[in-house]
VEXDREN-2710 file (C-alpha; in Angstrom, 1 decimal):
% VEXDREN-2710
k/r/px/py/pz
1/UNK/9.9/12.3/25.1
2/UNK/10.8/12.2/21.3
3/UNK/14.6/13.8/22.2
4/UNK/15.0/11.4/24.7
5/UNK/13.7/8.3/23.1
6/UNK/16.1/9.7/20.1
7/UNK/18.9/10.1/22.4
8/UNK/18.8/6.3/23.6
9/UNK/17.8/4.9/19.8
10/UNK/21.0/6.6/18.7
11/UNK/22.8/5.4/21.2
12/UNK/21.4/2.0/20.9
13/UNK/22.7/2.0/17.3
14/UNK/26.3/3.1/18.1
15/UNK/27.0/0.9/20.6
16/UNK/25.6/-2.2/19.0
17/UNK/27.2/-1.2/15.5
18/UNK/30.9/-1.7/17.2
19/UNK/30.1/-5.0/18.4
20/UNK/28.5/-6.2/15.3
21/UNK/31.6/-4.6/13.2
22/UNK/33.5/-7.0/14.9
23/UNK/31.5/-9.9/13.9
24/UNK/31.2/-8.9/10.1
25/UNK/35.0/-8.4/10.4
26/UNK/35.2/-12.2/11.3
27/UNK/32.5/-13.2/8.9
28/UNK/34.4/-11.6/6.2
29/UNK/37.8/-13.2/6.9
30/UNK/35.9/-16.2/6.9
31/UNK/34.0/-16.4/3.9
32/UNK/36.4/-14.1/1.7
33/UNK/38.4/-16.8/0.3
34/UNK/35.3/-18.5/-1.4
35/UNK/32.8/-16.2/-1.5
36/UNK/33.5/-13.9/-4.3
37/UNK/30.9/-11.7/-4.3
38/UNK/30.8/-11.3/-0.6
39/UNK/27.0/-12.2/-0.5
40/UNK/27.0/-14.0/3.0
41/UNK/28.5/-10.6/4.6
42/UNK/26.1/-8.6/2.6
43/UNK/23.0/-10.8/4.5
44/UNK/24.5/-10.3/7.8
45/UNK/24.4/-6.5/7.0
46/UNK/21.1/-6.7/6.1
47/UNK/20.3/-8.2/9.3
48/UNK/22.5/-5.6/11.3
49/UNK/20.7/-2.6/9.5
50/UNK/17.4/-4.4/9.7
51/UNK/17.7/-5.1/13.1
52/UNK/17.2/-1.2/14.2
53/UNK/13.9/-1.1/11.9
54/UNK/12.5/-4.1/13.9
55/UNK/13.6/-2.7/17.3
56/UNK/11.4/0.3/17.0
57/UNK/7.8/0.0/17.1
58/UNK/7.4/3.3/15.4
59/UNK/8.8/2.0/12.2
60/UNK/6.5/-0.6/10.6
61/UNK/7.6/-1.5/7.2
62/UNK/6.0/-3.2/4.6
63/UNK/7.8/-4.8/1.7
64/UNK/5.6/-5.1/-1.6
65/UNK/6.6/-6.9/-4.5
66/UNK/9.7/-8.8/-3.3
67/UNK/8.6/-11.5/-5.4
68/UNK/9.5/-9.8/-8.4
69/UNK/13.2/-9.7/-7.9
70/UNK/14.9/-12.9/-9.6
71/UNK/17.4/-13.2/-7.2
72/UNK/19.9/-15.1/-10.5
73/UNK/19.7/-11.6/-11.6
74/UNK/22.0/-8.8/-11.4
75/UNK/19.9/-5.3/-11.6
76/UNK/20.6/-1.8/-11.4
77/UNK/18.3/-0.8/-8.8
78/UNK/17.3/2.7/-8.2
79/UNK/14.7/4.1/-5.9
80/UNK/14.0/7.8/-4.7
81/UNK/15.6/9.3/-1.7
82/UNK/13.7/11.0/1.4
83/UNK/15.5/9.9/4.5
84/UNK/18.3/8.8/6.4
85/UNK/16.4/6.0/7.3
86/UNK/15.9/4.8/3.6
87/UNK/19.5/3.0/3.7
88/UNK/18.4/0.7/7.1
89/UNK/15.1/0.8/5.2
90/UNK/16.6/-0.9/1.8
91/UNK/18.0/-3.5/3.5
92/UNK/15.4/-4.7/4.4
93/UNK/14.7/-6.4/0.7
94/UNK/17.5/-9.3/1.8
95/UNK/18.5/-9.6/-1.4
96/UNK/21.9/-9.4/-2.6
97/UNK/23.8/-5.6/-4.1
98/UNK/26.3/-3.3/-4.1
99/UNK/25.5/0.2/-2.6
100/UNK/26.6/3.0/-4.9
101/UNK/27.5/5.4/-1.5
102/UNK/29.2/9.1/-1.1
103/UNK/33.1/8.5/0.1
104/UNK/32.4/10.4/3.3
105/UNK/29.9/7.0/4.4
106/UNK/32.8/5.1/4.1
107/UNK/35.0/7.2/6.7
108/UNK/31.9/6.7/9.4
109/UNK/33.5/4.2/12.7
110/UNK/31.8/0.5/12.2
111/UNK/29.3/1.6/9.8
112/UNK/31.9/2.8/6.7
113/UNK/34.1/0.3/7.6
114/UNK/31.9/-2.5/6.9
115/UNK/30.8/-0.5/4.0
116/UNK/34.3/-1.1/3.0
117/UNK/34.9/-4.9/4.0
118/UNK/31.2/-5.3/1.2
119/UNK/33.1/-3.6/-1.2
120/UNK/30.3/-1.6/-1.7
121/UNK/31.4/1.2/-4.4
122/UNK/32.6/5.0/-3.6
123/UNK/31.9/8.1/-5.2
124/UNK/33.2/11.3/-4.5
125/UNK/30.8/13.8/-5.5
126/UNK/32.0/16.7/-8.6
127/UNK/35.4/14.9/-9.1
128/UNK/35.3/13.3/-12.6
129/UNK/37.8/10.6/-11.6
130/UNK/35.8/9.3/-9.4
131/UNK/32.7/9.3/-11.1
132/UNK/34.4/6.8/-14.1
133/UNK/36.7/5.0/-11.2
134/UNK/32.9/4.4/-10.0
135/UNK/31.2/3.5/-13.7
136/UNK/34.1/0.8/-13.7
137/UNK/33.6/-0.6/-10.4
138/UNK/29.5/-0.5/-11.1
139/UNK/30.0/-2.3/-14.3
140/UNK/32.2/-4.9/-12.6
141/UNK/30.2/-5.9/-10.2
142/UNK/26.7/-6.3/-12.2
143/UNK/29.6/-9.2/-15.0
144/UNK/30.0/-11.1/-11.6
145/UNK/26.1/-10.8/-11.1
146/UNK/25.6/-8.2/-7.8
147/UNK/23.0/-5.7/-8.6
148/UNK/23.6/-1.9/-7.4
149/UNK/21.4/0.1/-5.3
150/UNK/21.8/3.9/-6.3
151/UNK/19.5/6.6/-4.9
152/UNK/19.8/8.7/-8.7
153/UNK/18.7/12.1/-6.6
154/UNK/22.2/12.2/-5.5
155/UNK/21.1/13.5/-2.1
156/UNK/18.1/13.2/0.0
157/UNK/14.7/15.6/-0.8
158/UNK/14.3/17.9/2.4
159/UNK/10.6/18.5/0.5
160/UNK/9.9/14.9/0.4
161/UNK/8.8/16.1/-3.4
162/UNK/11.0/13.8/-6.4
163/UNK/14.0/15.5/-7.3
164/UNK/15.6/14.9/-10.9
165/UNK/17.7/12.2/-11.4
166/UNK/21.4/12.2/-12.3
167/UNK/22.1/9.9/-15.5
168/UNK/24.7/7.8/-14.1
169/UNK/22.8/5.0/-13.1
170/UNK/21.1/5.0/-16.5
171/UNK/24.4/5.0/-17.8
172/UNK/25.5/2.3/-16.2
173/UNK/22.6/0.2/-16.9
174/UNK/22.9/1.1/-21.2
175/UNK/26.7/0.2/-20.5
176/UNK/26.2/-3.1/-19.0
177/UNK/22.7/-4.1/-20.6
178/UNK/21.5/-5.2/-17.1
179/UNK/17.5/-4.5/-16.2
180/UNK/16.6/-1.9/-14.2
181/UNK/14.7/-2.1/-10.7
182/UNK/12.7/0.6/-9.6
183/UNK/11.7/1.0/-6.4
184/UNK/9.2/3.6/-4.1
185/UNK/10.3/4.1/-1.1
186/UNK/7.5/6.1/0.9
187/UNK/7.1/7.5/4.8
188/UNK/10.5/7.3/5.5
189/UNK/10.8/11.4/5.5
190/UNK/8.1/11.8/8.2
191/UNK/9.7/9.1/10.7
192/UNK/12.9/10.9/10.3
193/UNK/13.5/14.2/8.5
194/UNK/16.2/15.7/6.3
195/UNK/17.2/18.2/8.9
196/UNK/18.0/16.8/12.2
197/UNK/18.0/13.3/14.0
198/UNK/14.9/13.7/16.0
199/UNK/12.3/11.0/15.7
200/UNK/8.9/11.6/14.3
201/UNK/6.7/9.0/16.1
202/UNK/5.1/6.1/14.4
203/UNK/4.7/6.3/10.5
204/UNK/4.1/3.7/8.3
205/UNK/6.8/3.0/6.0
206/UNK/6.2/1.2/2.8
207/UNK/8.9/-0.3/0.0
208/UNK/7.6/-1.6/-3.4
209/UNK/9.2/-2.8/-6.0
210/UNK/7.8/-2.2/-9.6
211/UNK/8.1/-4.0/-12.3
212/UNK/11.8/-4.9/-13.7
213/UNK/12.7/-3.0/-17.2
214/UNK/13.8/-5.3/-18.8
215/UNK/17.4/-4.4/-20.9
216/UNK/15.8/-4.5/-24.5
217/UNK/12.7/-2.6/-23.8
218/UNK/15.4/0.6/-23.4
219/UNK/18.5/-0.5/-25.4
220/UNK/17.3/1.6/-28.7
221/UNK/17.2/4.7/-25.8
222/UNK/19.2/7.8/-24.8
223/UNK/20.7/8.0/-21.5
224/UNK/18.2/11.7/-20.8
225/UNK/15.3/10.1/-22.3
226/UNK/15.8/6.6/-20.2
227/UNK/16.3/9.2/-17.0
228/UNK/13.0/11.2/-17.4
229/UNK/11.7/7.8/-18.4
230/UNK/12.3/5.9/-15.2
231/UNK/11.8/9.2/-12.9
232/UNK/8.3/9.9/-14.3
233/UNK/7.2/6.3/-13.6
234/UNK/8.5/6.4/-10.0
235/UNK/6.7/9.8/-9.6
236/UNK/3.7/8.3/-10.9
237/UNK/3.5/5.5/-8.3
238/UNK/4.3/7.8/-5.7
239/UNK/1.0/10.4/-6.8
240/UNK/-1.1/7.5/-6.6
241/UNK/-0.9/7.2/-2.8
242/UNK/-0.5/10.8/-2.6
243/UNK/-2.0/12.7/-5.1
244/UNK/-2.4/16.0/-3.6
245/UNK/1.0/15.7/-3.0
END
């Protein structure tokens, strides 16, 4: 029953995702010429991605501490990384960033193209080009006031244990002396593991967003100090729901 309820949940997602590729493409040569930061395509994605979360009944999600996000403010938002699912799960906030995504998302039909129409920013893992082309791009977007969303694992933990985090997105926030977001993500490896595209039943998924860092309680820091910093606080919210764990 779980392959087969995959099979048509998958399928579901492809065939709506053409159809609503089309719409965004309208939206976007709609709205393009005045809106700037492309904030009214980035809502309809986050109704498109949120859409699969509320179709299945298996995926209950809770969003805590929403109200914390001051939506005149342009974060650098980082969160840890279990799932597939965390990228439909994220959108789920509604409010308005930039994802910091590998270039191979960007080549997927529908999907990557509407990654591209966002302007959502590419990286292309182990090439130094692309890493700075991408610090430009970041820092760009948080002086016209969209935040970024950056999973700072780099990849996804097939443990569902916190990896270390890379030091670009810390980077980027000393750079551009925006605040930093953190964000737990948690149950979003047990709906839908690493490995494969099966679907785990129902799990509880929950969001929360801690509290803002604001730019000059970390200014005076490192980038590897900021790094182990922000990582140990996200691994010390996730031990207190899990602390065998």
């Amino acid at each position: 029953m779980r392959v087969l309820f995959s099979t048509l949940f998958w399928a579901f997602l492809a065939s709506t995702s053409v159809v609503l590729f089309f719409i965004a493409l309208v939206i976007w040569a709609v709205t393009v010429p005045f809106d700037r930061r492309l904030r009214i395509l980035h809502l309809f994605t986050s109704l498109w991605a949120s859409l699969y979360t509320w179709a299945n009944p298996a995926w209950p999600v809770t969003i805590e501490g929403r109200e914390k996000i001051d939506r005149d403010t342009a974060y650098v938002m980082v969160a840890n990384h279990l799932s597939l699912l965390d990228i439909l799960v994220m959108f789920r906030l509604f409010t308005h960033f930039k994802w910091v995504s590998k270039m191979e998302n960007f080549k997927l039909p529908f999907i990557g193209w509407n990654m591209v129409l966002n302007r959502y920013v590419k990286l292309r893992r182990g090439e130094k080009a692309s890493v700075l082309q991408m610090m430009r791009s970041c820092r760009q977007h948080l002086a016209e006031g969209s935040s970024l969303m950056i999973f700072p694992e780099g990849t996804r933990s097939a443990s569902g244990r916190l990896r270390s985090f890379k030091p670009g997105a810390f980077e980027i926030a000393l750079a551009s002396g925006c605040p930093i977001l953190p964000i737990v993500l948690q149950g979003t490896s047990d709906a839908l593991p690493k490995q494969g595209f099966v679907l785990q039943g129902r799990h509880d998924i929950r969001v929360r967003c801690l509290d803002p860092l604001p730019f000059e309680s970390f200014r005076d820091e490192d980038v590897e100090t900021l790094t182990l910093r922000v990582h140990d606080l996200i691994a010390a919210e996730i031990a207190k729901d899990n602390p065998s764990g």
